[in-house]
C-alpha positions in Angstrom: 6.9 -65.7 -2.9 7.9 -64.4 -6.7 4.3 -63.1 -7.3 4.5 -60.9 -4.0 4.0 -57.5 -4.8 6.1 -54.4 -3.4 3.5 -51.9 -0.9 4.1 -48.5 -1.0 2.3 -45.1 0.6 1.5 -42.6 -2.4 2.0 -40.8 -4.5 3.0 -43.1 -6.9 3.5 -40.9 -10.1 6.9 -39.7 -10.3 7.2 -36.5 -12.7 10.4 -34.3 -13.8 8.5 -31.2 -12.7 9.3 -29.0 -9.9 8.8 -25.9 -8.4 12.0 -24.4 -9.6 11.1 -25.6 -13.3 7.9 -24.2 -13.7 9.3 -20.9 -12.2 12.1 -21.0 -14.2 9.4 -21.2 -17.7 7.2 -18.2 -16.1 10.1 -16.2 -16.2 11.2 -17.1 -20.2 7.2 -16.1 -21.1 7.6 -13.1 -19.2 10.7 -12.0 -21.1 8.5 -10.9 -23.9 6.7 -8.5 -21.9 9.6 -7.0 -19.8 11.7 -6.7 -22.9 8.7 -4.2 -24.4 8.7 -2.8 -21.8 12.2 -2.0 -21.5 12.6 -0.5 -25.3 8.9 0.9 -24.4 9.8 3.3 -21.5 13.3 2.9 -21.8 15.9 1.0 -20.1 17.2 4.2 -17.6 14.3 3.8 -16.3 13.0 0.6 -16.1 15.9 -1.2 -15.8 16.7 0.0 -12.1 13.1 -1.1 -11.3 13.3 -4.8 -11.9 16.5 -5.2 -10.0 15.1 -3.7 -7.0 12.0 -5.3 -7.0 13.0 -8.4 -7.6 16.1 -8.0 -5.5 14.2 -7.0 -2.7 12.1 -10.1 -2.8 14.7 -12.3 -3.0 16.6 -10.9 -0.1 13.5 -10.4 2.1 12.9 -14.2 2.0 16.9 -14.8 1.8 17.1 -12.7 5.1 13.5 -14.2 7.3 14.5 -18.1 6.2 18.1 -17.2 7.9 17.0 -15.4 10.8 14.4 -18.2 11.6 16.8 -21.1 10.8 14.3 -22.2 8.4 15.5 -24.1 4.9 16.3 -21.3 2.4 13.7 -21.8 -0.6 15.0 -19.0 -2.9 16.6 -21.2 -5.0 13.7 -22.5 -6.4 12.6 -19.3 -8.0 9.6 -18.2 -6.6 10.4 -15.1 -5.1 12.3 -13.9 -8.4 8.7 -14.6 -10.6 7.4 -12.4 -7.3 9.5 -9.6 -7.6 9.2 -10.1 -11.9 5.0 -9.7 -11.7 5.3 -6.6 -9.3 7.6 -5.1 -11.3 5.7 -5.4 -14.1 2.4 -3.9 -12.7 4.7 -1.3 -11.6 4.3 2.6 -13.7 7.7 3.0 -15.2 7.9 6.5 -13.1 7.9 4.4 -9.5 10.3 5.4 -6.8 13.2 2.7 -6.1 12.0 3.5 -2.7 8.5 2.5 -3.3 9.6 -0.9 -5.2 11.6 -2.1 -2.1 8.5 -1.4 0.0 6.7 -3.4 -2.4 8.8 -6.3 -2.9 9.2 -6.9 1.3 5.2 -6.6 1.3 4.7 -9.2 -0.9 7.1 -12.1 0.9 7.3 -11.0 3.9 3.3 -10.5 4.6 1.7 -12.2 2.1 3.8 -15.3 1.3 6.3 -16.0 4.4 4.2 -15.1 7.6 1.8 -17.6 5.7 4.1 -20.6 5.7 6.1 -19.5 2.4 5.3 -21.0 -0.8 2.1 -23.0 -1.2 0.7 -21.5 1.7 -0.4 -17.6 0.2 -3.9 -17.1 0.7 -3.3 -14.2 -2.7 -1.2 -13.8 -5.3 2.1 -11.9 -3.7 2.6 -10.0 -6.7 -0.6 -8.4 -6.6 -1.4 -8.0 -2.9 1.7 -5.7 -2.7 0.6 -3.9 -5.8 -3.3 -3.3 -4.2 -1.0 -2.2 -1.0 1.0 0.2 -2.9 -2.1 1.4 -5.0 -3.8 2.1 -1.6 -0.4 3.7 0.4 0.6 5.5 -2.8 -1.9 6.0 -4.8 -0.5 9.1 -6.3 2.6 7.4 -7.1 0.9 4.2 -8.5 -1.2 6.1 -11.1 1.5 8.6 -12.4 2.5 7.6 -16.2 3.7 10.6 -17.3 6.9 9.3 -19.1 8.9 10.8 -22.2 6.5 10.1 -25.6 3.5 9.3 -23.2 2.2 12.2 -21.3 -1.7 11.5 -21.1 -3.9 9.4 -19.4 -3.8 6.0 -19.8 -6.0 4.5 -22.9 -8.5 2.8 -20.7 -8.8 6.3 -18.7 -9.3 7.9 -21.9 -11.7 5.1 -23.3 -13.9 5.9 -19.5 -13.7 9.5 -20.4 -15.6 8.8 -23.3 -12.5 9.5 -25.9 -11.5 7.8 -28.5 -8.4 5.4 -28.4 -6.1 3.9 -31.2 -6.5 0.2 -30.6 -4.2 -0.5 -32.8 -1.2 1.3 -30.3 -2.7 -0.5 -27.5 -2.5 -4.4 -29.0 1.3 -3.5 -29.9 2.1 -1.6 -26.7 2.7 1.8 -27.8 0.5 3.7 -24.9 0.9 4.8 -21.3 1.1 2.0 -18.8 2.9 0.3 -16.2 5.9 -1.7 -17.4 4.6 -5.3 -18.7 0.9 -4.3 -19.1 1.1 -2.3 -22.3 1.7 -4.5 -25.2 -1.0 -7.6 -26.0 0.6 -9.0 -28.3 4.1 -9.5 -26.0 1.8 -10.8 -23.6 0.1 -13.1 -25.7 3.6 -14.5 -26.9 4.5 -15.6 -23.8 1.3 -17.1 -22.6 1.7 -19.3 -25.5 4.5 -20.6 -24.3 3.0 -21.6 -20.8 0.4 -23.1 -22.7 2.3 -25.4 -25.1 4.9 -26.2 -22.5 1.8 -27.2 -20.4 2.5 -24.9 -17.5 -1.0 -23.6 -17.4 -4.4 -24.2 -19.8 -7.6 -22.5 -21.0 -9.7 -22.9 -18.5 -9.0 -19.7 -15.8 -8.0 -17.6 -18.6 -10.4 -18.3 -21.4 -13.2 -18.2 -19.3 -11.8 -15.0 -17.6 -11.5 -13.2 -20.9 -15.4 -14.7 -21.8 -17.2 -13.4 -19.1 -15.9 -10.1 -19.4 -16.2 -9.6 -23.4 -19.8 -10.8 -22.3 -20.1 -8.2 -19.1 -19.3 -5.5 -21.1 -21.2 -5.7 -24.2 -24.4 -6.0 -22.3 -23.3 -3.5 -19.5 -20.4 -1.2 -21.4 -23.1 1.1 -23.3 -21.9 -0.3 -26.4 -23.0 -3.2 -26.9 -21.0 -5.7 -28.7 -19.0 -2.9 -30.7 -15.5 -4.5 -31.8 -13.4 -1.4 -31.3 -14.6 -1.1 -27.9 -14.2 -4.5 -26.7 -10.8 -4.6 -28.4 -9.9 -1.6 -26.8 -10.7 -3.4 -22.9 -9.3 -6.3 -24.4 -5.9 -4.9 -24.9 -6.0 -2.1 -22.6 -4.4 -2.3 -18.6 -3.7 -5.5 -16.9 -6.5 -7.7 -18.3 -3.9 -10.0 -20.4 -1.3 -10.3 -18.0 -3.4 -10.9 -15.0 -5.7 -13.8 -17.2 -2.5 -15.1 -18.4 0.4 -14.7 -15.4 -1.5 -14.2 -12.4 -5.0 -15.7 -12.1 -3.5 -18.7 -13.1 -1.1 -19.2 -10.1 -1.8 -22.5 -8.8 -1.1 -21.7 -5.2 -4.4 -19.4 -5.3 -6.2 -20.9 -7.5 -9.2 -23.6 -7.4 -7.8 -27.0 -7.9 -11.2 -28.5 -9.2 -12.1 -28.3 -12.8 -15.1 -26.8 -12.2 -13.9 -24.4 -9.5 -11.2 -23.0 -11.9 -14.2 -22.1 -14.4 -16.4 -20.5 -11.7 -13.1 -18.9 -10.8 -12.6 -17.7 -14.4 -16.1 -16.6 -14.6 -16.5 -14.5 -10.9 -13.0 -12.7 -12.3 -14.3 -11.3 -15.4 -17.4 -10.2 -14.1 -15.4 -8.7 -10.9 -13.4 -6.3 -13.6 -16.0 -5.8 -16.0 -18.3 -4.2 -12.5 -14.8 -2.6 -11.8 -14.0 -1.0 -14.9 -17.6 0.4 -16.1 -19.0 1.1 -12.5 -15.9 2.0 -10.6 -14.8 4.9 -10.1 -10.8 3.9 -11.6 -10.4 2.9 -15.2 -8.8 -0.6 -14.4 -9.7 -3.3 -11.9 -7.9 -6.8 -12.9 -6.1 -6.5 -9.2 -8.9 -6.4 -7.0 -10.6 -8.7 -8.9 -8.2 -11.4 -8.5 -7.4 -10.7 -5.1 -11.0 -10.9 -4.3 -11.6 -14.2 -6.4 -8.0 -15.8 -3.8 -10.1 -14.9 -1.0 -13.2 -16.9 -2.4 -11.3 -19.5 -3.6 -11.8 -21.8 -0.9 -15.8 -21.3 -1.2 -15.4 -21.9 -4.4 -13.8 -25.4 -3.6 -16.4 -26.4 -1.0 -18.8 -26.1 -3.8 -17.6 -27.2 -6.7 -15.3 -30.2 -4.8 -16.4 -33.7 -6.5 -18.5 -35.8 -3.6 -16.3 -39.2 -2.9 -18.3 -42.2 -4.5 -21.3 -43.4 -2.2 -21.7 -40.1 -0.6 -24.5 -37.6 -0.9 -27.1 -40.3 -1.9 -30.5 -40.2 -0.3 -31.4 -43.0 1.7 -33.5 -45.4 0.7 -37.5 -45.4 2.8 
């Protein structure tokens, strides 16, 4: 009877992770960025911004949990990192208005009337911000700030003007909020990527793809100023880094996740040098969630014994 051995249904790996631990280092990386952009633009106006978004995401699923008697999940962080991203992809000249409309879109449509977290068939953060770019467009696209009253550098750069690439890697240019400085960006990714939060894989083969699309496709070939300057201009870095690497809309298959990578940067790179608006990381990761599950069925390992021919 000693040698009998205990039976249990899995899993059987136990891990400290959770949820609210992994939401909780997303927000450290992001502190970089939204600190930038706070001295960037200036806390009188960004300041008020954050709060609302993110309070308005918090509340929203605070305030549907309650009125459906369904376990409150806000503790777990989820809706904060929500409310953090949209805020972030946010023009520092947004309406408060505007943000509360954004942050109710994002967890009330996208994430709760799905089943809440897990269940999102897109990044929240992002499908508000393509809703808002639709709704308001004229809103979405003003940057016209004190210090920063031209176009955007990768509207410039599509104009055929020159940009200072040098501004653009440290933040110094026209933007929304957390998409201005690379190098604040980069900071924080490395911290998801030594604390093991996320790896390479999306993100590396992301960036890839498009340094590849638009060398052959961009006009200028493999010029480094102008890749730099797509490199470090918009939301290329902080959608590669923050939001295509969300693992409720990502592929879970290793090879998925680099077809994933792959269909992303060529998505922007058709977006940014045949589209008609400068910048195009959004729709391109919305549009890779929605083929996510395709890109599953294909890439999905076959179980052992299966998908052998038959012998005559």
């Amino acid at each position: 009877m000693s040698a009998l051995k205990k039976v249990s249904s899995n899993p059987h790996v136990r891990s400290k992770v959770t949820t609210t631990s992994i939401m909780l280092a997303v927000i450290i990386s992001l502190l970089p960025a939204t600190g930038f952009g706070i001295y960037n633009f200036g806390w009188q106006r960004t300041v008020p911004i954050l709060i609302v978004t993110i309070g308005s995401c918090v509340l929203t699923e605070y305030i549907y949990e309650k009125a459906l008697k369904k376990r409150v999940t806000v503790g777990d962080l989820s809706a904060v990192v929500t409310g953090l991203l949209l805020a972030l992809n946010l023009p520092p000249t947004a309406p408060l208005w505007m943000c509360v409309i954004g942050g109710v879109f994002a967890i009330l449509v996208v994430k709760m009337l799905f089943g809440g977290i897990g269940q999102n068939f897109m990044n929240p953060a992002l499908g508000a911000r393509c809703f808002l770019l639709i709704s308001f467009t004229s809103l979405m696209t003003n940057f016209e700030v004190d210090g920063f009253t031209g176009a955007t550098p990768l509207a410039a750069l599509k104009a055929g003007e020159t940009v200072n690439v040098y501004n653009m890697v440290i933040g110094k240019c026209a933007g929304t909020i957390g998409e201005t400085s690379m190098v604040a960006i980069v900071i924080g990714a490395c911290f998801l990527i030594l604390t093991g939060i996320i790896d390479l894989r999306i993100p590396g083969t992301y960036i890839a793809s498009f340094v590849i699309f638009v060398g052959l496709f961009g006009g200028k070939g493999f010029d480094a100023s102008f890749l730099s300057a797509h490199l470090a201009g918009g939301g290329l870095m902080l959608g590669a880094f923050f939001m295509a690497t969300d693992y409720v809309t990502r592929p879970i298959t290793r090879n998925g996740q680099y077809v994933f990578g792959i269909l992303l940067g060529i998505l922007t790179g058709i977006f940014r040098i045949f589209g008609a608006s400068a910048e195009g990381v959004s729709y391109a990761i919305i549009i890779g969630n929605l083929l996510v599950p395709l890109i599953e069925k294909i890439t999905y390992p076959k179980s052992f014994g299966k998908g052998m021919e038959k012998s005559a």
